[in-house]
VMD Tcl script that draws the C-alpha trace (Angstrom):
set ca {
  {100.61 81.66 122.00}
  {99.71 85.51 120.71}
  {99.16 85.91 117.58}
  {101.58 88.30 116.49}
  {100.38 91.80 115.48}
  {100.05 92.90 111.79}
  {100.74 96.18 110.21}
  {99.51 97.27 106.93}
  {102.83 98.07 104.97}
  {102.39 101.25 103.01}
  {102.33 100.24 98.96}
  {99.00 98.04 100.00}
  {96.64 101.19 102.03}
  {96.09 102.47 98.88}
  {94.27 99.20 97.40}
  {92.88 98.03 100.82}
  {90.64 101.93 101.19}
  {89.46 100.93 97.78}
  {88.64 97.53 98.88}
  {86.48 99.29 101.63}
  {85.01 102.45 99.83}
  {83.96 100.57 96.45}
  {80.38 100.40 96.29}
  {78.81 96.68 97.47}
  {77.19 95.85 93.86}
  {80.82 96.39 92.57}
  {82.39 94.65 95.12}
  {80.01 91.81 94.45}
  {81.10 92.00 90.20}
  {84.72 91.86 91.72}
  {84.32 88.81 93.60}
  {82.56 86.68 90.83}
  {85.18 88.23 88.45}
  {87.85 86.79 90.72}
  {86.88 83.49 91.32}
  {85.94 82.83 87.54}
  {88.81 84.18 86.18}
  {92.02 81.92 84.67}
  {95.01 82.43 87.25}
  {97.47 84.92 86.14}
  {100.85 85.45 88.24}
  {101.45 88.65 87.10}
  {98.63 91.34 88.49}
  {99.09 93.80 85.18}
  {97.63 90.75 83.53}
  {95.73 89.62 85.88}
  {93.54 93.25 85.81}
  {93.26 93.45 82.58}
  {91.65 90.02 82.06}
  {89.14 90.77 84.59}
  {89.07 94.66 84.02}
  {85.54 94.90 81.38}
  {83.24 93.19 83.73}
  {84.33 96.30 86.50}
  {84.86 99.07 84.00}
  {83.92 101.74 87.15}
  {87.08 100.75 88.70}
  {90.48 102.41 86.31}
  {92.85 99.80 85.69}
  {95.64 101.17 87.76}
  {92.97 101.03 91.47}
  {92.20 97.40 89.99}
  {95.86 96.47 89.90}
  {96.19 98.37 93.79}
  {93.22 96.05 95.08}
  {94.30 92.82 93.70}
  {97.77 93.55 95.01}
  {96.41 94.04 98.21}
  {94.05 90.65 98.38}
  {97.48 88.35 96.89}
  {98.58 90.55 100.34}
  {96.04 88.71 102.34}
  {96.71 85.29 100.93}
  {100.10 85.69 101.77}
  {99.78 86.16 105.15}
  {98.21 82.59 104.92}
  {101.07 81.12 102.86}
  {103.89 82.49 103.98}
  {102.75 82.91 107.53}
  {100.63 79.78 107.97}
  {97.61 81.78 109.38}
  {93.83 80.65 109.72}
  {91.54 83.03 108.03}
  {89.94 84.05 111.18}
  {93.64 85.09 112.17}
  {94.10 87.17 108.79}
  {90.56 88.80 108.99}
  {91.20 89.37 112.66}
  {94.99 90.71 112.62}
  {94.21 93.12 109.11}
  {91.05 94.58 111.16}
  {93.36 95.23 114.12}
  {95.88 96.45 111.92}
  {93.41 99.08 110.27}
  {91.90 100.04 113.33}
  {95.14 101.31 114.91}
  {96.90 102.86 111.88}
  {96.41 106.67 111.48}
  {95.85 105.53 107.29}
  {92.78 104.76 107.94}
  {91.35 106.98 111.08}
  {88.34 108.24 109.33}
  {86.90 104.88 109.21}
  {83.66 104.45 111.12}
  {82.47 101.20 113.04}
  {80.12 100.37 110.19}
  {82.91 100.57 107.50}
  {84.72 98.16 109.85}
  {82.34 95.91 110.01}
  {82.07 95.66 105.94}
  {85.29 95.30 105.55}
  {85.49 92.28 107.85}
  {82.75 90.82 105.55}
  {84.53 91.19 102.54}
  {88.01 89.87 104.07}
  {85.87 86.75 105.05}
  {84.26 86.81 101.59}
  {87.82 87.29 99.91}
  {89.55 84.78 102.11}
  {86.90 82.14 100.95}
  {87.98 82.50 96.90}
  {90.25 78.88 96.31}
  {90.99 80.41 92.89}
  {93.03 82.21 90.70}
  {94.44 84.77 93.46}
  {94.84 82.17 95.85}
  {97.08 80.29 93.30}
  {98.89 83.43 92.06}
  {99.88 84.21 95.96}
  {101.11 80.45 95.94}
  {103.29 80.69 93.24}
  {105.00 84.35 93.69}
  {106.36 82.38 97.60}
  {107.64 79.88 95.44}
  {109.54 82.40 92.97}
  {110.79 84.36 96.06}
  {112.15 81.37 97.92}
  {115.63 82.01 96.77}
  {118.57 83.37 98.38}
  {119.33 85.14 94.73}
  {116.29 86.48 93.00}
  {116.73 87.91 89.45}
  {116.40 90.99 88.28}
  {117.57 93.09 85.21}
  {120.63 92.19 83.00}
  {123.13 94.55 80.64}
  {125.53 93.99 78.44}
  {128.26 96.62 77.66}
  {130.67 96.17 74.52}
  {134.32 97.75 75.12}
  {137.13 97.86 73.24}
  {140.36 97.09 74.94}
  {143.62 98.66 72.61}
  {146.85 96.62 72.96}
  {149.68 98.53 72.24}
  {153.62 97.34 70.91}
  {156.03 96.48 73.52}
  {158.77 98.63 71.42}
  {156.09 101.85 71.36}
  {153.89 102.17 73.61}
  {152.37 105.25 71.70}
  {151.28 102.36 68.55}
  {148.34 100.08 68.69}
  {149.09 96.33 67.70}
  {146.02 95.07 68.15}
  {142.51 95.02 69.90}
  {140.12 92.76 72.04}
  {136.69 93.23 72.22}
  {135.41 92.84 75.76}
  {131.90 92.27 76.59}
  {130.83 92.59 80.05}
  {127.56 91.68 81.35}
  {125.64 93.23 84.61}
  {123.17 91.18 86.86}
  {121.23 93.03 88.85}
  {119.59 90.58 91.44}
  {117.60 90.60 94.73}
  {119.35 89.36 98.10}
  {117.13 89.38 101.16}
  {115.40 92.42 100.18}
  {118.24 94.54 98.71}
  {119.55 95.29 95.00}
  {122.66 94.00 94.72}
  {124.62 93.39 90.70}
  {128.10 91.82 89.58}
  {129.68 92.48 86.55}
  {131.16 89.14 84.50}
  {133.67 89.90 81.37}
  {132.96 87.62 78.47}
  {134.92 86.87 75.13}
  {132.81 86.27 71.49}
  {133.28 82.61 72.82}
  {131.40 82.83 76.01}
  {128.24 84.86 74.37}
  {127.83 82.43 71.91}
  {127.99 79.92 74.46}
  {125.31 81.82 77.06}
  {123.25 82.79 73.92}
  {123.13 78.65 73.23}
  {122.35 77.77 76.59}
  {119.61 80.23 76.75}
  {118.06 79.21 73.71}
  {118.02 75.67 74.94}
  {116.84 76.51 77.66}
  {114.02 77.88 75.95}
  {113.22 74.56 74.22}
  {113.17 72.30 77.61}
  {110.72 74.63 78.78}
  {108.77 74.33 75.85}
  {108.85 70.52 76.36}
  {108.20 70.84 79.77}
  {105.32 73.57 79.28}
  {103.68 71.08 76.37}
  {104.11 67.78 78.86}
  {102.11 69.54 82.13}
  {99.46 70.45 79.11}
  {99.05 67.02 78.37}
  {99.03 65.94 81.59}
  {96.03 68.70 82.16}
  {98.64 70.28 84.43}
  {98.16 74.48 84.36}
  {101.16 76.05 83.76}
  {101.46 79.60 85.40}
  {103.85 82.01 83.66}
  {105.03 85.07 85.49}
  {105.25 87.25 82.51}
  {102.20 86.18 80.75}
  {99.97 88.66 79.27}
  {96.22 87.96 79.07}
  {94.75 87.31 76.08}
}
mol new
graphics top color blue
foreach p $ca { graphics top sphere $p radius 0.5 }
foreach p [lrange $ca 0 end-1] q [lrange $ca 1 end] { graphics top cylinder $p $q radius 0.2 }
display resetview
């Protein structure tokens, strides 16, 4: 059966033409920087970790390219493609798109080497692409949170025009991710049900301490998506 054909979706061009214009001694410093470096999930941290051993590339390209490899290693994960597929379907894929038109045959063949040379790295990107399928293989995917305070006015049943009383009302927005689109729901809480969510959050917090200090002992690496690199 035919492989199917890949496109190169728009935010990753940008990193992949650096990927092929950077000069070949850089590319090299990339590639050892890379495979030596601690895994990071998140890419801001990620670039910065590995960012003084390529100060010619600005941090902002270096977060574009390393987006754009995790790209290529999802394409194995997600799509359970052989290298040799990958490195064969992204060089089709640059070939035909206008993105990229300028490209000669010789900057063709370099990039294929480096995709090989890329696709070879069992290391920190390879387990960052591993673990960003795993967060994104839920139906509901979260993604920002508010909380809004009102105050509700009850007013006597004799006059209307008097105020008796008041409830405060606190009403939290989720904003979460559902098969590619932004979707949110709004939840009204009493004092009672913060206090309660504030508990179980902060709980929370302590089992994954617990957990996060047992997979150390166990010389288990624990990979947090908002860690910043020290």
């Amino acid at each position: 059966m035919a492989m199917k054909s890949l496109k190169i979706p728009q935010p990753y061009q940008f990193g992949i033409k650096l990927i092929i214009e950077i000069d070949e001694p850089i590319f090299d410093r990339l590639l050892s920087a890379i495979t030596e470096v601690h895994p990071f999930v998140d890419i801001a941290s990620l670039a910065l970790k590995i960012s003084p051993k390529i100060e010619e590339i600005p941090i902002n390209d270096l977060e574009e390219i390393l987006r754009a490899i995790r790209s290529f290693y999802s394409l194995r994960t997600q799509e359970n493609l052989k290298n040799t597929e990958i490195i064969t379907g992204l060089i089709d894929a640059v070939s035909s798109d206008e993105t990229f038109s300028e490209l000669s045959s010789e900057e063709l063949e370099n990039f294929e080497k480096r995709l090989t040379k890329l696709l070879a790295i069992d290391g920190s990107i390879s387990i960052s692409s591993k673990a960003i399928t795993l967060l994104q293989e839920y139906d509901h995917i979260f993604s920002s949170s508010r909380i809004v305070n009102d105050i509700r006015p009850i007013f006597k049943p004799e006059n209307e025009k008097e105020i008796a009383g008041a409830l405060i009302v606190h009403t939290l927005k989720i904003a979460y991710q559902d098969a590619g689109d932004l979707r949110e729901f709004y939840v009204a809480l009493d004092s009672a049900d913060v206090k309660n969510l504030q508990e179980q959050l902060s709980q929370c917090l302590i089992e994954g301490d617990a957990i996060q200090a047992m997979l150390e002992k166990a010389d288990v690496l624990y990979l947090d998506p908002h860690s910043s690199s020290k």
